[in-house]
C-alpha positions in Angstrom: 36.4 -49.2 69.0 38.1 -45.5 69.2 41.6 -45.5 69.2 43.1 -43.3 72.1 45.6 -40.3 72.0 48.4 -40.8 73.5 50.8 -38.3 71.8 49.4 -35.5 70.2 51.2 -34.4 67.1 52.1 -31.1 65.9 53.8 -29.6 62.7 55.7 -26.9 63.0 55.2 -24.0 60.5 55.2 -25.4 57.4 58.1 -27.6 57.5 56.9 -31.2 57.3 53.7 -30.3 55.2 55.6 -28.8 52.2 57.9 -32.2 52.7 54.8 -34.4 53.3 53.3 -32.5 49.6 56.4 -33.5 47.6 55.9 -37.0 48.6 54.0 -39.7 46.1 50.4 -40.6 47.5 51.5 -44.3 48.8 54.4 -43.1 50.7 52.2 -39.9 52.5 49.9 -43.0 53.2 52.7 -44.6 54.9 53.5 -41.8 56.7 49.9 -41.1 58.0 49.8 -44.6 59.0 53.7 -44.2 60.8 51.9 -40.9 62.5 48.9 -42.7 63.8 51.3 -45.3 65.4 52.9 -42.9 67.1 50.2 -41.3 68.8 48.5 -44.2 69.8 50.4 -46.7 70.8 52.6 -46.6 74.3 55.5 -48.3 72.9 56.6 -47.4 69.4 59.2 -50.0 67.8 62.4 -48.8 67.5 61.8 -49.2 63.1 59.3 -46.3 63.1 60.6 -44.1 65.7 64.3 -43.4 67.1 66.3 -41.1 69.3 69.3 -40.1 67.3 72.3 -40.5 69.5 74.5 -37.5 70.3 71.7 -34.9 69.6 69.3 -32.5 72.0 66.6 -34.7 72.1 65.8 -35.3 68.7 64.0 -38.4 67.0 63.2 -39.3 64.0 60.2 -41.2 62.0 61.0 -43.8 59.7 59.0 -44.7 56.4 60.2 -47.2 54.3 58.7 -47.8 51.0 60.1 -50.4 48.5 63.5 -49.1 48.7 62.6 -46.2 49.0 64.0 -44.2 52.8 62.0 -41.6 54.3 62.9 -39.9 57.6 61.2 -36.3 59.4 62.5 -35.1 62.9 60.5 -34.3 65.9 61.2 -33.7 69.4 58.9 -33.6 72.2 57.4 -30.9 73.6 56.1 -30.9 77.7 55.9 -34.6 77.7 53.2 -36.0 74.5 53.3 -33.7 72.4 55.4 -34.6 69.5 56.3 -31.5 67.4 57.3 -32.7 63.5 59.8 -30.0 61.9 62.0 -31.1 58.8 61.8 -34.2 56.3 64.2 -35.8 53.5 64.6 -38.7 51.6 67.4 -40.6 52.7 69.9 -41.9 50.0 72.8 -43.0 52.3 73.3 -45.1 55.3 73.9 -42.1 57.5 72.2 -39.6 58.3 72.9 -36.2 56.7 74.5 -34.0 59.3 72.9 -31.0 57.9 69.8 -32.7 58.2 69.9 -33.4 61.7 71.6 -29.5 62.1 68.6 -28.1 60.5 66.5 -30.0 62.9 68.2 -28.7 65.8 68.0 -25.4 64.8 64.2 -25.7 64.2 63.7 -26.9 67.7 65.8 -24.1 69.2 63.2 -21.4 67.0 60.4 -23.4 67.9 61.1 -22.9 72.0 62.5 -19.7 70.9 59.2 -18.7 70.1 57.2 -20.4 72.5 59.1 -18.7 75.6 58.3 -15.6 74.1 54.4 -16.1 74.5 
């Protein structure tokens, strides 16, 4: 049985793909497997996909391998669509703020852009 679509992913420019390269081939199959999750199932659990507070709408995907933390932001884009922009490995309990600043500024470019169409 065919899974179904419900969120349709997208990667902005190049952003997560050069991340996604840099990454050891268990952990990109991790995150394939995260990104499948997402797009087709209507509920994702809270470990693989979050809404980081006190931002514009930003979430992140969570890959965890051994000890090893992984974490890219998306943001939504006219409802399913999921639009993936920056990636990291996370080495402390909180989130970089540059990381999360660099995703913001991604996602203003990226509607930047698009109302300029």
């Amino acid at each position: 049985m065919e899974e179904q679509i419900i969120r349709e992913i997208f990667y902005y420019k190049g952003y997560y793909l050069d991340f996604f390269d840099t990454l050891k081939p268990n952990v990109q199959k991790k995150f394939n497997w995260t990104l499948k999750l997402i797009s087709t199932i209507e509920r994702v659990p809270k470990k693989y996909f979050d809404h980081i507070t006190n931002s514009t709408g930003l979430y992140e995907i969570r890959v965890e391998v051994g000890s090893d933390i992984y974490r890219v932001f998306s943001f939504f884009d006219e409802g399913q669509l999921v639009i993936l922009v920056n990636g990291f490995q996370k080495k402390t309990q909180k989130t970089p703020m540059s990381e999360i600043e660099k995703a913001e500024k991604l996602k203003k470019q990226y509607f930047d852009e698009r109302g300029n169409e």
